[in-house]
C-alpha positions in Angstrom: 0.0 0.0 0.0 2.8 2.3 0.6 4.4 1.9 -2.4 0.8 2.8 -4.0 0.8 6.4 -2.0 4.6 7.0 -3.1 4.2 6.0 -6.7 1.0 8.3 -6.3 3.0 11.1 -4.8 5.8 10.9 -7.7 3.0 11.0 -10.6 1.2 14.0 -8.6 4.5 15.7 -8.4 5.8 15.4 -12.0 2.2 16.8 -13.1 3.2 19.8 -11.1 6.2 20.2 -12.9 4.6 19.6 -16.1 1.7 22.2 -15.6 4.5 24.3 -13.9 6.8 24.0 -17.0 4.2 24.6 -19.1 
């Protein structure tokens, strides 16, 4: 389970870079 929430955390953070590159 916590390698769900991390792998969820690391997706959510490289759509912040993403939107923030963008």
């Amino acid at each position: 389970m916590q390698l769900c929430v991390i792998h969820v955390g690391f997706f959510d953070l490289f759509l912040y870079v993403i939107m923030y590159v963008d």
